[in-house]
C-alpha positions, 0 to 999 in steps of 0.5 A: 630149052632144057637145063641139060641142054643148055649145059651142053651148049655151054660146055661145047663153047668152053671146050672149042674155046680152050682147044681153038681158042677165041675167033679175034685175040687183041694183036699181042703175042700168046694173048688169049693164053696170057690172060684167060683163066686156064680151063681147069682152074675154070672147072673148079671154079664152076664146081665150088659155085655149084656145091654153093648153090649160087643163084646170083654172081657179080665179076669184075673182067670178062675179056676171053669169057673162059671164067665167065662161061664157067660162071654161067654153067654153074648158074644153070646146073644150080638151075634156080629159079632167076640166075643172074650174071652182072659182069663188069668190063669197061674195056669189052668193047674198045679193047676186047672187041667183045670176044668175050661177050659174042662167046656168053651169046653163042652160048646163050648166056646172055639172057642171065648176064648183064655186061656194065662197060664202065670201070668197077670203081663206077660199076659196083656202087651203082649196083650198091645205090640199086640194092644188088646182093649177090652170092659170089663174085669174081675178081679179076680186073685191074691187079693194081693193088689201090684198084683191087682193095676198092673192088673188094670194098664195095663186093663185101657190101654186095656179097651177102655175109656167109658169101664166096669173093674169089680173086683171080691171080692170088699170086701177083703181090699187089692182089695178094696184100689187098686181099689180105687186109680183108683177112686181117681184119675184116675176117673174111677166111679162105676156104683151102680146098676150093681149088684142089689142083693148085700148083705145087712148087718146088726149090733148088732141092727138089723140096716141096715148097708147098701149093701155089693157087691161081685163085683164091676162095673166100667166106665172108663173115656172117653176120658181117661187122664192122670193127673199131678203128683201134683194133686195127691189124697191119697187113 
């Protein structure tokens, strides 16, 4: 099949996906517009992946597979040689039904994808132990912030120096301090316009309070380092 048409067979799955919906939600009320990544924030995460020019993306979390599908789009317009997907979700089939891995076929993704069904803590050091490299990751896994700092610590092992980590929900404050140890003192730097509709919030007065982004985009340091114990900064 030809790139441009396998591009449309992926963007005609998001779009029925965000207008309709999945065909299976787990029994909780709004379900699938509670956890999936909302279509637009999909859209620039595709569109950074591209001007990347990744070839090779790991993600932590599938469920609904809205950015798993905007993930895949992004491999097959870079259009390299062997895209490859890694994507990880110990809860795929017994809680998702596997929603989100039937969507990555009936969009024929799954020939670039590998699903792993065991936790990210189990996942990315195996990938490690096998001599994975990727050029982005995705998290958006467990938001509990122990759970987050180890899926971080292991993707800059697997991330190339000079790769992209985005986090998904940078708003939830147990993400927001993981990833900011990173920042601190690991010199991972955010690239500010890598999601250029974030939210823009307001106070009591009307006054802007500045932007708000879902997600957040990271460069990693290139070359990588490590550093000394004393330089420690608190975050």
């Amino acid at each position: 099949m030809k790139r441009d048409d396998r591009t449309a067979r992926i963007r005609e799955v998001r779009r029925r996906l965000a207008q309709e919906g999945p065909a299976w939600t787990r029994d909780r009320e709004a379900d699938f517009d509670t956890v999936t990544v909302p279509e637009r924030d999909c859209d620039e995460l595709r569109d950074l992946l591209v001007r990347e020019g990744v070839q090779t993306v790991v993600e932590v979390g599938l469920a609904y597979a809205s950015s798993a599908l905007a993930i895949g789009e992004a491999l097959v317009t870079v259009d390299s040689a062997c895209p490859r997907h890694v994507i990880i979700d110990p809860f795929q089939e017994r809680d998702w039904s596997n929603a989100g891995w039937d969507l990555l076929c009936s969009a024929g993704l799954d020939s670039i994808a590998r699903l792993m069904l065991t936790p990210s803590s189990i996942a990315l050091p195996r990938l490690l132990t096998e001599g994975f490299v990727a050029d982005a990751a995705f998290v958006d896994g467990s938001h509990r912030f122990h759970e987050v700092f180890v899926d971080l610590y292991f993707l800059r092992k697997i991330v190339r120096p000079g790769g992209l980590i985005v986090v998904d929900d940078d708003w939830a404050p147990s993400v927001r301090t993981a990833v900011h140890y990173y920042e601190q003192n690991l010199g991972w730097t955010v690239i500010p316009d890598a999601f250029p509709s974030a939210i823009v919030t307001t106070d009591g007065a009307g006054l802007r309070a500045g932007p708000r982004a879902r997600c957040r985009a990271l460069r990693l340091p290139d070359p990588s380092f490590e550093p000394p114990f004393e330089e420690f900064r608190a975050f």
